[in-house]
BAGU-533117 format. One line per field, with one value per residue: x, y, z of N, C-alpha, C in turn; residue number from 1. Coordinates in steps of 0.2 Angstrom, whole numbers, plus 5000, padded with zeros to 4 digits. Atoms other than C-alpha are relative to their C-alpha. Example, Ala and Ser with C-alpha at 12.3 -4.5 7.8 and 13.67 -1.06 7.14 Angstrom:
2
n.c1 <- (5004/4996)
n.c2 <- (4994/4994)
n.c3 <- (5000/4999)
ca.c1 <- (5062/5068)
ca.c2 <- (4978/4995)
ca.c3 <- (5039/5036)
c.c1 <- (5004/4996)
c.c2 <- (5006/5005)
c.c3 <- (5000/5003)
resi <- (1/2)
This chain:
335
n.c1 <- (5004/4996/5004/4997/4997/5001/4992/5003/5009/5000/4997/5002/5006/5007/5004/5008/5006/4997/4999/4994/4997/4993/4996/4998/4996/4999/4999/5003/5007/5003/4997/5007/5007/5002/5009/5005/4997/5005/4996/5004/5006/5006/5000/4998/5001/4995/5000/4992/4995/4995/4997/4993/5004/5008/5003/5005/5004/5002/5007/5001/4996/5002/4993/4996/4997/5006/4999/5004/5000/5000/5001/5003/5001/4991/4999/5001/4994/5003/4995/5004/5001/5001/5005/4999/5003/4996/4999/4992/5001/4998/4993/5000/4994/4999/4994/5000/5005/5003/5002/5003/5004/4999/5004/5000/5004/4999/5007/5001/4999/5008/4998/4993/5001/4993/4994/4992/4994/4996/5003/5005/5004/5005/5009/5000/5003/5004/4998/5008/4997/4995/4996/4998/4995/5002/4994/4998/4992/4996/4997/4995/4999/4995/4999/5006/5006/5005/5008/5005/5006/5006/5006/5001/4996/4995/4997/4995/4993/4999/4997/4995/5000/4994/4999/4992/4998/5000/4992/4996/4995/4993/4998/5000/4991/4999/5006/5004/5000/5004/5008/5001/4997/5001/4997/4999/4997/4995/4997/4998/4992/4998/5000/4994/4997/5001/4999/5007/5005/5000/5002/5007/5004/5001/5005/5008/5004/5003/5005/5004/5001/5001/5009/5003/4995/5005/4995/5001/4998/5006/4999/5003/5002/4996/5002/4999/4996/4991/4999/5003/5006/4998/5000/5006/5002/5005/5000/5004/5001/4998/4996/4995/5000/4998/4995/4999/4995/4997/5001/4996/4999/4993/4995/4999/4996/4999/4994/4995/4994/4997/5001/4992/4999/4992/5001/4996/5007/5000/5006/5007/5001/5007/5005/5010/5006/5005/4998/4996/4999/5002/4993/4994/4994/4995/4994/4995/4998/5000/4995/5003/4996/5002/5006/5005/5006/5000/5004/5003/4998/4993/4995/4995/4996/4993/4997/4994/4994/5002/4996/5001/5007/5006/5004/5007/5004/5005/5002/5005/5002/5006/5004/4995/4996/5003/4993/4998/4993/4995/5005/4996/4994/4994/4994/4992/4995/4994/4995)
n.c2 <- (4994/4991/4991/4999/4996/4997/5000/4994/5000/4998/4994/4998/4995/5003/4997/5002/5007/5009/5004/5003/5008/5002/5006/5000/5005/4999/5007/5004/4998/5005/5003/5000/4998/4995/5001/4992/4995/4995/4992/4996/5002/5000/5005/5004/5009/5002/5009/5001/5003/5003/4998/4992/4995/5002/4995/4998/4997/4993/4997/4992/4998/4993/4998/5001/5004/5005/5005/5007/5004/5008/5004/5006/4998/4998/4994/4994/4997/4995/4995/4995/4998/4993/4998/4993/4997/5000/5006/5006/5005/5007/4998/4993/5001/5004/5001/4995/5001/4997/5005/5002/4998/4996/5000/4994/4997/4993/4997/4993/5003/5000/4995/4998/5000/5000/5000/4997/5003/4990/4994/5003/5003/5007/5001/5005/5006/5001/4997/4999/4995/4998/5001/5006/5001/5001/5002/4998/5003/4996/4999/5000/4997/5003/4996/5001/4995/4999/5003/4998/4999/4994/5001/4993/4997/5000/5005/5003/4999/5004/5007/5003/5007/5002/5004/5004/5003/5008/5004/4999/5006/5000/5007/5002/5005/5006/5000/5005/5005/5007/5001/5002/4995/4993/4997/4992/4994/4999/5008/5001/5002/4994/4999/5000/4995/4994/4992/5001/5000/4994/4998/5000/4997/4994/5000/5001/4992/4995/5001/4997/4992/4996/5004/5002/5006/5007/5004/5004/5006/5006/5004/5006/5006/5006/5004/5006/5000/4995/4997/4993/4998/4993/4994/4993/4999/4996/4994/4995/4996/5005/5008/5001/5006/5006/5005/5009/5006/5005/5004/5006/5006/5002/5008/5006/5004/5007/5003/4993/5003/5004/5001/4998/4998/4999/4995/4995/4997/4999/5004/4999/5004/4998/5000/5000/5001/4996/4992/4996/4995/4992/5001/4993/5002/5005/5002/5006/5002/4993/4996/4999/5002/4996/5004/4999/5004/5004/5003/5001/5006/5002/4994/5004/4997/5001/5002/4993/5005/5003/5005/5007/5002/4998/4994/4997/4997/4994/4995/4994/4998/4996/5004/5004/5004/5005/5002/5009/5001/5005/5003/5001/5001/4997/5003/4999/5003/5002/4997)
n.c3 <- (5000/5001/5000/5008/5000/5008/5000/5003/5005/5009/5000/4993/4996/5004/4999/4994/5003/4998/5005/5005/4998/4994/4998/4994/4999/4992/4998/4994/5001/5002/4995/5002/5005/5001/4999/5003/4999/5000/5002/4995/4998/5001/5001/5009/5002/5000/5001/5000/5006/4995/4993/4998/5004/5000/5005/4999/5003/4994/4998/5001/4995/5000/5002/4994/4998/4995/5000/5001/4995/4999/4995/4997/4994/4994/5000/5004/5004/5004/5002/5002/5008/5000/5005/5002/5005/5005/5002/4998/5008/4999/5000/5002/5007/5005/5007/5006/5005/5001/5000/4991/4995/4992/4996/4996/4994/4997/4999/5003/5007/5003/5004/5004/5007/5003/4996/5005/4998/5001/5004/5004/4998/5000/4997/4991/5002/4993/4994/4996/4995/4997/4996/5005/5003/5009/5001/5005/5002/5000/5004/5000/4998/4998/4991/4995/5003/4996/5001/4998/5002/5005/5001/4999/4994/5001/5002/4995/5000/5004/4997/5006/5005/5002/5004/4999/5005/5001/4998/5007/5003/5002/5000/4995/5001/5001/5006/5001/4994/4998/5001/4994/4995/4997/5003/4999/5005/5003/5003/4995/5002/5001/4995/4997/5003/4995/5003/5000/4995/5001/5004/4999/4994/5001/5004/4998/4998/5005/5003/4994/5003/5005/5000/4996/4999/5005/4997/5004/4998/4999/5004/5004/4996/5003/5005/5003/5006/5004/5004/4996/4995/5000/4993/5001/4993/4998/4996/4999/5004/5007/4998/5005/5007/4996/5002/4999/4996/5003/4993/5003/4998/4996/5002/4999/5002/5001/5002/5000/5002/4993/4994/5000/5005/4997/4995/5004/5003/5006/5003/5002/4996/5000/4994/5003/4997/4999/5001/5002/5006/4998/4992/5001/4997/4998/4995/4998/4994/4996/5008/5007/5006/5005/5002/5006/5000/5008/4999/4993/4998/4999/4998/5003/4993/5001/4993/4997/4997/4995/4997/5003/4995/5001/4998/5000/5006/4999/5006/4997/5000/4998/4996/4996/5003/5000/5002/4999/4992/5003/5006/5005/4993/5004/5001/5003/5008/5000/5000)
ca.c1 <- (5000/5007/5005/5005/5016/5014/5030/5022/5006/5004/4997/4999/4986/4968/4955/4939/4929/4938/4935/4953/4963/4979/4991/4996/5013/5019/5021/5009/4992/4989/4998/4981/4969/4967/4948/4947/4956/4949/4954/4951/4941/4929/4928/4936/4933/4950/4957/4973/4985/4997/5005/5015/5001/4982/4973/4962/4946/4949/4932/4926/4935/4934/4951/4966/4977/4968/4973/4974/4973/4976/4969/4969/4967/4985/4982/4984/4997/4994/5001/4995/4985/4981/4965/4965/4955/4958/4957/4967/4973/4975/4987/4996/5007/5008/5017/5019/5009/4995/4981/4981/4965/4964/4954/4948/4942/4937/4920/4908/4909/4890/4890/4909/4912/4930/4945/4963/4978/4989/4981/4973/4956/4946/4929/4926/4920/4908/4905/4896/4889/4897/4911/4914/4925/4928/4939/4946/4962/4976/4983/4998/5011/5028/5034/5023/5006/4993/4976/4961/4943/4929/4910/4897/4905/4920/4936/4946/4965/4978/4984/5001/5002/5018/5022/5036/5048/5046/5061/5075/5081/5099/5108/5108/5127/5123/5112/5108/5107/5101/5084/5086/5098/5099/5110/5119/5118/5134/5145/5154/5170/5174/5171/5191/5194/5194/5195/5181/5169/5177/5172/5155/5150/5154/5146/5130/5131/5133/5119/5108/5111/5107/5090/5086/5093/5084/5091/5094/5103/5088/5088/5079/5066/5070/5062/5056/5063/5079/5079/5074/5064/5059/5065/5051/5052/5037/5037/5023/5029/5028/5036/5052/5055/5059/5077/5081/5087/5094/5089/5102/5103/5114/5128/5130/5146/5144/5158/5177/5188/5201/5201/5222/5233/5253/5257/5264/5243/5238/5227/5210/5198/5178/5167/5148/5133/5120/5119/5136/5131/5131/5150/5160/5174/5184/5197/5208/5212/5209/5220/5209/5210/5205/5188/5175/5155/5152/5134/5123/5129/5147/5163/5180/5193/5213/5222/5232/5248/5248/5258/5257/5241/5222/5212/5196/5186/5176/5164/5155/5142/5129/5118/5132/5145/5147/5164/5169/5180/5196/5188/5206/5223/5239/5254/5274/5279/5294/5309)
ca.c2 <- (5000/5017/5035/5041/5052/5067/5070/5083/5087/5091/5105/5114/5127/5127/5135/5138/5128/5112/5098/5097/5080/5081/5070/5067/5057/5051/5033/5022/5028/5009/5003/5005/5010/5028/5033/5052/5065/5083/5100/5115/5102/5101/5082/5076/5060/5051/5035/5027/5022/5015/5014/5030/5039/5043/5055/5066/5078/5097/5101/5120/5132/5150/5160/5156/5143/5127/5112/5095/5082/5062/5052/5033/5025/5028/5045/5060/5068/5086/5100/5114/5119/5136/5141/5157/5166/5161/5143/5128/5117/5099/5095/5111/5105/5097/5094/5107/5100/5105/5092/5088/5090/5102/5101/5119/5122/5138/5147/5155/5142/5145/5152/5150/5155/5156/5148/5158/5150/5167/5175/5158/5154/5137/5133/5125/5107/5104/5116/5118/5124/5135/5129/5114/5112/5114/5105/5113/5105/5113/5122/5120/5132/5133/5140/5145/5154/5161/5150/5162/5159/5170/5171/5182/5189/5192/5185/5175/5181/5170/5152/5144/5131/5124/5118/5104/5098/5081/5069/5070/5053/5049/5031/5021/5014/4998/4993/4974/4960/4943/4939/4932/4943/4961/4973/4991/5004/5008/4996/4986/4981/4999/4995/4992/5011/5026/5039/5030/5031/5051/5055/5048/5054/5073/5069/5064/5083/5091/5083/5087/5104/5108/5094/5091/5076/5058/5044/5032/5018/5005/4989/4979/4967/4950/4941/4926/4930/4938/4951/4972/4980/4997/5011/5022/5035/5045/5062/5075/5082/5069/5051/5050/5040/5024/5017/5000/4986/4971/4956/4942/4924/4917/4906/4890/4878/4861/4854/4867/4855/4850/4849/4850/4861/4869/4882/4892/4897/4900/4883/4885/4879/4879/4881/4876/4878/4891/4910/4914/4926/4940/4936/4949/4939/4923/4915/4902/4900/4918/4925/4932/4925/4931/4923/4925/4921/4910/4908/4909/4891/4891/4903/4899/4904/4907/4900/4912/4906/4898/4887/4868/4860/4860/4875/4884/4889/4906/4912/4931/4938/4952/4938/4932/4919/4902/4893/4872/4867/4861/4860/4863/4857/4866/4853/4858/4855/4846/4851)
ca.c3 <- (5000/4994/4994/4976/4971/4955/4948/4933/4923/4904/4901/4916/4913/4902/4899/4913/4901/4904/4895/4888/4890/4908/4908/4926/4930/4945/4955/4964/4954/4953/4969/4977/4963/4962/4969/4964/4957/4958/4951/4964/4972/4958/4953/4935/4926/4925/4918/4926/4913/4923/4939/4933/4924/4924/4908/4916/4911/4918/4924/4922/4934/4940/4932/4943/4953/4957/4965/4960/4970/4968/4980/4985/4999/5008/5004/4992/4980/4973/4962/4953/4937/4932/4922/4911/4899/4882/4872/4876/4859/4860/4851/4851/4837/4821/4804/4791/4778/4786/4790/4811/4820/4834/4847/4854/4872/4875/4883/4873/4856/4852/4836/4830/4812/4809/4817/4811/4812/4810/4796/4787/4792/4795/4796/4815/4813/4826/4837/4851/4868/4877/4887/4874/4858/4839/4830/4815/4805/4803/4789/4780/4788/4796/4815/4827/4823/4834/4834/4837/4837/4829/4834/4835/4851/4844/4841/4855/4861/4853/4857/4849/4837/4834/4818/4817/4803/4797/4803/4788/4781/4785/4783/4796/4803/4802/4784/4787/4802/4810/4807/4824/4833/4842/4832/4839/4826/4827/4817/4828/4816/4823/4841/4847/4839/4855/4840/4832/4846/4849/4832/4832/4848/4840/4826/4835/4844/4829/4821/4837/4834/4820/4818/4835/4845/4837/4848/4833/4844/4839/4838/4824/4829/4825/4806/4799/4782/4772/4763/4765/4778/4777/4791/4794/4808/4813/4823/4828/4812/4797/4794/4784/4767/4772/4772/4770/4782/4775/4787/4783/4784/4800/4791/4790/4786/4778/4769/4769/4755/4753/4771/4769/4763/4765/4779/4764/4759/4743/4741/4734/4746/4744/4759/4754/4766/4769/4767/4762/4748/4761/4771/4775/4783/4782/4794/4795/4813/4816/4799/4785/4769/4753/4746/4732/4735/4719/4728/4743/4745/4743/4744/4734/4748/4744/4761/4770/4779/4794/4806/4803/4814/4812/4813/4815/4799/4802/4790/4795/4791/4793/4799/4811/4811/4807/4813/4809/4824/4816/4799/4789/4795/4788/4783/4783/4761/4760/4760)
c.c1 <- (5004/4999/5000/5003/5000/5007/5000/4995/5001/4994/4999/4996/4995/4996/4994/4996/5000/4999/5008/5004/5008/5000/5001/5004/5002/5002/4992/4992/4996/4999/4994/4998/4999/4993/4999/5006/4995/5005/4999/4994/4992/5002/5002/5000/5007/5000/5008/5002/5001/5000/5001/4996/4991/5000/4993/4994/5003/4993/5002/5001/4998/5008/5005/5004/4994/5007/4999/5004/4997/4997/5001/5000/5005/5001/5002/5007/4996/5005/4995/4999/4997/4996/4999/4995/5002/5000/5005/4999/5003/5000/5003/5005/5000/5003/4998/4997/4994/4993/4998/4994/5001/4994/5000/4996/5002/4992/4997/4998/4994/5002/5006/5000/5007/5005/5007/5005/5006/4995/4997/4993/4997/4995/5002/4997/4996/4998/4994/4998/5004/5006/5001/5006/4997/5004/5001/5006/5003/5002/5006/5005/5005/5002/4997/4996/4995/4996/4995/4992/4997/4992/4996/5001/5007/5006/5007/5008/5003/5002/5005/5001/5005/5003/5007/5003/4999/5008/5003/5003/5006/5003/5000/5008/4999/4992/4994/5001/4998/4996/4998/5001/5000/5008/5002/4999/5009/5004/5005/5008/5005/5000/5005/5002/4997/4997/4994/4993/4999/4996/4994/4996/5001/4999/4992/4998/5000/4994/4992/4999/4998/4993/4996/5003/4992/5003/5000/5003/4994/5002/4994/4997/5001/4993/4999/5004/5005/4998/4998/4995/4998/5001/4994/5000/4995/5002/4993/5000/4999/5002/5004/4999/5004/5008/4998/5004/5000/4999/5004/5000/5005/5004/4999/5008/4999/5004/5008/5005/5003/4998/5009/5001/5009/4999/5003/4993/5002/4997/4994/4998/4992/4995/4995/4997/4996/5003/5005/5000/5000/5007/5002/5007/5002/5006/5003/5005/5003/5004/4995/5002/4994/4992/4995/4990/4999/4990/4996/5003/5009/5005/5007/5003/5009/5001/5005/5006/4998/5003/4995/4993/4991/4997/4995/4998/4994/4997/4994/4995/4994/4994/5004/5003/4998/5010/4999/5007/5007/4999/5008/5007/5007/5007/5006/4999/5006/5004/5006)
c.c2 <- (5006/5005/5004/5008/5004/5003/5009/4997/5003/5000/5002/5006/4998/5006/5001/4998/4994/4998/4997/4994/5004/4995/5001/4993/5001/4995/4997/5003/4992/4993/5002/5004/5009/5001/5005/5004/5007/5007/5009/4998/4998/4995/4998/4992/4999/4991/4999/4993/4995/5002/5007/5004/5000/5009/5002/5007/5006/5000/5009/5000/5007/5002/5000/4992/4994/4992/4993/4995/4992/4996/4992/4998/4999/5007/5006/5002/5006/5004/5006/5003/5006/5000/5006/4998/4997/4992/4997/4995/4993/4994/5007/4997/4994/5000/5007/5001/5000/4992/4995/5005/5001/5001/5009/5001/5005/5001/5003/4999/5002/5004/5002/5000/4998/4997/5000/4996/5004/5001/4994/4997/4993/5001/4995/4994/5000/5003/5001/5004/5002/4996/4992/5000/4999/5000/5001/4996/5006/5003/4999/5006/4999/5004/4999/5004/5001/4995/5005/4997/5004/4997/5007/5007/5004/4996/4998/5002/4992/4994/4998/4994/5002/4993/4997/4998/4992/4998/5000/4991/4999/4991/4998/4996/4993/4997/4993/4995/4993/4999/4996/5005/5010/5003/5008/5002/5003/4993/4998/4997/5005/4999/5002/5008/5007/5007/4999/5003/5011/5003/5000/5004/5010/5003/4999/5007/5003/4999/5002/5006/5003/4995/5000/4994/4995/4995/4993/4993/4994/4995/4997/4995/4994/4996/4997/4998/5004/5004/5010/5001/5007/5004/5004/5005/5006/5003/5002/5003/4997/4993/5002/4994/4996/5000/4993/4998/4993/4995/4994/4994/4998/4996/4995/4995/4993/4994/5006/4992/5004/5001/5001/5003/5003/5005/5006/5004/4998/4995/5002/4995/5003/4997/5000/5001/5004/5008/5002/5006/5008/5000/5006/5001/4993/4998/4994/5000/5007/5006/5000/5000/5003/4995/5005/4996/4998/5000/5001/4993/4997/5005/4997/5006/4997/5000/5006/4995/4997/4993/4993/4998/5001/5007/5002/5003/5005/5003/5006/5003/5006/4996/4996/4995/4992/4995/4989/5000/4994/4997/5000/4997/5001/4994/5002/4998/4997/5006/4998)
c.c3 <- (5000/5000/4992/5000/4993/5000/4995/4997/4994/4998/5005/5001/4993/5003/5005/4996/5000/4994/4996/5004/5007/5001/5005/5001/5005/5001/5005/4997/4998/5007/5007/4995/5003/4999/4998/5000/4997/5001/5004/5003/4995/4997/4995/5000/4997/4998/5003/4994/5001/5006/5000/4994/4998/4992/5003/4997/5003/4999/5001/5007/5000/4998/5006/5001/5002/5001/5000/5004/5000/5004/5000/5007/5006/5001/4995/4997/4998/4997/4996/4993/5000/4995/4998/4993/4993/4998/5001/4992/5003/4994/5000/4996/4996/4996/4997/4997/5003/5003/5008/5002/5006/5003/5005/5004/5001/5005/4995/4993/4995/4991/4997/4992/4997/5007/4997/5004/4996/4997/4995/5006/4999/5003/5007/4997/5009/5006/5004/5005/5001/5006/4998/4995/4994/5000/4993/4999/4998/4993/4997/5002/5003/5007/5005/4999/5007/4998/5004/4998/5000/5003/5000/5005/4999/5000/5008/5000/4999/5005/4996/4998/4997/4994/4998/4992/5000/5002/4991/5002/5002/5001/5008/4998/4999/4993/5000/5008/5001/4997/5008/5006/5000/4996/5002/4993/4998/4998/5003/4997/5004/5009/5004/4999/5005/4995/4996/5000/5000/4994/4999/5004/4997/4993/5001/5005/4995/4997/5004/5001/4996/4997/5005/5003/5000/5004/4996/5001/5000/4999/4997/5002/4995/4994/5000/4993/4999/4998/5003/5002/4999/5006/5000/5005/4999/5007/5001/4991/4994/5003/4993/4994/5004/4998/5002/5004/4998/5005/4995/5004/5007/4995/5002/4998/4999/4998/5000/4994/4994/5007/5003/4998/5003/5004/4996/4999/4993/4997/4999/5004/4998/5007/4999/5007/4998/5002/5001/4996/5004/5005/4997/5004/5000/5003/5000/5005/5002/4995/4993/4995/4993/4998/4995/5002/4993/5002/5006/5006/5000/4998/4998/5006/4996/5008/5002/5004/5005/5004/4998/5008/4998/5004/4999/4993/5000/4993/5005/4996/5002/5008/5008/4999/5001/5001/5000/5003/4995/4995/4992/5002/4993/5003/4998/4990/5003/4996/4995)
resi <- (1/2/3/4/5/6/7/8/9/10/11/12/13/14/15/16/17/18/19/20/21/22/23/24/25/26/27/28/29/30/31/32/33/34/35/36/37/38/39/40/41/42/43/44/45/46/47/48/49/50/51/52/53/54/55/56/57/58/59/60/61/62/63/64/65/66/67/68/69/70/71/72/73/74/75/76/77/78/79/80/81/82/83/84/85/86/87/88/89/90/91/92/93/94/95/96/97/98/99/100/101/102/103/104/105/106/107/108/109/110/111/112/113/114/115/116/117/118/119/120/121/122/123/124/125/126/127/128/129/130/131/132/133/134/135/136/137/138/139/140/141/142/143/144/145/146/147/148/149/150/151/152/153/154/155/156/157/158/159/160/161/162/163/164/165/166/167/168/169/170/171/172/173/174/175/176/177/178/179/180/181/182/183/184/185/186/187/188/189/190/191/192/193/194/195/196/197/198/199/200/201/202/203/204/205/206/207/208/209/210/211/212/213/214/215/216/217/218/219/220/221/222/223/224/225/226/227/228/229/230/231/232/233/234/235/236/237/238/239/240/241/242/243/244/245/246/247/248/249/250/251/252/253/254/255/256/257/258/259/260/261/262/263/264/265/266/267/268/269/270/271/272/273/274/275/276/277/278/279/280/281/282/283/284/285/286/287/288/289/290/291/292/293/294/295/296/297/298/299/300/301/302/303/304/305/306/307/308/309/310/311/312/313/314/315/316/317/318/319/320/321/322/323/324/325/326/327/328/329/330/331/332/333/334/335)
C-alpha cells in the first residue's frame, strides 16, 4: 500500500471551460487503485493508465490557481493547474503539411464562424455549447502561429500552434542484420577504435544541433525471412521516406575442402553451406583470407599462411557467424 506520488502534469494550465485531456505522471496511481482526482476540488473523470500515469478531464474552473489532487486509499498527491481566459489546443502541434485535427476548448463556442491560424482561416468542425469544443484541422504552415477563434462575440486572444519539421532521412550505421539477433547501430567492426567512438559521439552533437537530438541507437526486431525492411520514423511532424534494412541469413558451414593444405597458403579451398552470399569475413584459425562468394551456398577461399596443425574455419556475416572446429589442418611442404 502506497501513497501516490505526482512528479508533473501536461498541460499545466487550460481553459475555465475544461473539457481538455491532463496527463498526470507520478508513481503508485495503481499501487492501490486511484479513487478520485479533483481539480480546485471540483471532481474530474479520470482513467489510470498505469501505475505512473492517469489521463484526466479538467472540469470547468473559475480563472486562477487550482489544485489537483490524487487520491487513493493511503492517501493523496497534489500539484497545481492554472486556468486562464483564452482557448486551450489539443494537440498544440503538428506537421507542416498541414492536416492535424485540433481540438479547441474555450467558453463561449456558440456560434463559431472562423477559426485563424495566423492569418489563414478554418471553418470550425463541430461546434458547440458553450464551454465545449471545435475541431478545425490545421493548415499548412511553418513556426509557430497564433490559433484564434471568431463568433458572433467576437474574436478570442491567441493560442500557439507549433508547427514541426518532418524527421530527415539519413543512413543508418549499420544497413543489414540477423533475422534472429539484436544489432547496435553503430557498426561494431569499429568498436576496438577510442578515435572512432570520439568522432561519432561529435558527430552525433553536431547533428543534434542543427536537427534536433533523434536517439537512433535501435535495435531491429527479429524476422522470419531475408531480405529488406523498410525504416520508417514517425514524429509530431511527418514520417520520413523509408530506408532499407537488409535482414540476413545466420551462416552456416557444411563441407570446407580440401580439408588439407601447405602452411605456405595460397590453396584454393571451397566452403559450401547456407547464406554465404552476404559474408563479409573469412578466417583460418583467426587470419583472413582472401575469398569470392560463387553463391549463397558456397565461397571459393585462397588460404592464407599459417603454422602447421588444424584450425578453426570462420565464415562472417551480417547475419552472424558460422565457425567448423578444426575443419582445415595446415601441413609443413617438404623440404
Amino acid at each position: 500500500m502506497a501513497t501516490p506520488t505526482i512528479t508533473s502534469i501536461s498541460p499545466t494550465s487550460g481553459t475555465t471551460a475544461g473539457g481538455n485531456p491532463v496527463v498526470i505522471t507520478g508513481v503508485n496511481f495503481n499501487t492501490p487503485a486511484v479513487t478520485s482526482v479533483t481539480f480546485g476540488g471540483a471532481t474530474a473523470t479520470f482513467t489510470v493508465n498505469s501505475d505512473s500515469q492517469i489521463t484526466a478531464t479538467a472540469p470547468t474552473h473559475a480563472v486562477g490557481a487550482a489544485t489537483v489532487t490524487v487520491t487513493n486509499t493511503s492517501g493523496s498527491a497534489t500539484t497545481t493547474y492554472t486556468y486562464t481566459i483564452g482557448p486551450t489546443l489539443s494537440p498544440s502541434q503538428g506537421q507542416t503539411g498541414g492536416g492535424t485535427t485540433v481540438n479547441i476548448y474555450a467558453t463561449n463556442l456558440t456560434g463559431a464562424t472562423a477559426v485563424g491560424f495566423g492569418t489563414k482561416l478554418r471553418p470550425p468542425r463541430s461546434p458547440r455549447s458553450p464551454g465545449c469544443r471545435c475541431k478545425p484541422s490545421a493548415p499548412p504552415a511553418a513556426g509557430t502561429v497564433g490559433v484564434t477563434v471568431t463568433t458572433p462575440g467576437g474574436t478570442s486572444g491567441p493560442a500557439n500552434f507549433y508547427y514541426l519539421n518532418p524527421p530527415i532521412s539519413h543512413r543508418t550505421d549499420t544497413h543489414s542484420g540477423s533475422t534472429g539477433r539484436r544489432h547496435d547501430s553503430d557498426d561494431q567492426r569499429h568498436q576496438p577504435g577510442r578515435r572512432h567512438h570520439s568522432d561519432l559521439r561529435r558527430h552525433r552533437r553536431n547533428h543534434h544541433r542543427e536537427h534536433g537530438r533523434f536517439d537512433h541507437r535501435h535495435h531491429p526486431p527479429a524476422a522470419t525471412t531475408t531480405g529488406p525492411a523498410p525504416i520508417i520514423v514517425t514524429t509530431s511532424g511527418g514520417t520520413t521516406d523509408g530506408l532499407n534494412f537488409a535482414y540476413a541469413a545466420t551462416p552456416t558451414i557444411t563441407t570446407v575442402l580440401p580439408a588439407t593444405g601447405s602452411t605456405v597458403g595460397g590453396n584454393t579451398v571451397t566452403i559450401t553451406g547456407t547464406g554465404l552470399g552476404s559474408t563479409t569475413q573469412v578466417t583460418f584459425g583467426g587470419t583472413p583470407a582472401n575469398y569470392q562468394a560463387a553463391s549463397d551456398t558456397q565461397l571459393i577461399v585462397t588460404t592464407p599462411t599459417q603454422a602447421a596443425g588444424a584450425v578453426n574455419v570462420v565464415v562472417t556475416s551480417p547475419g552472424g557467424s558460422a565457425t567448423a572446429i578444426g575443419a582445415f589442418t595446415y601441413q609443413t611442404p617438404p623440404s
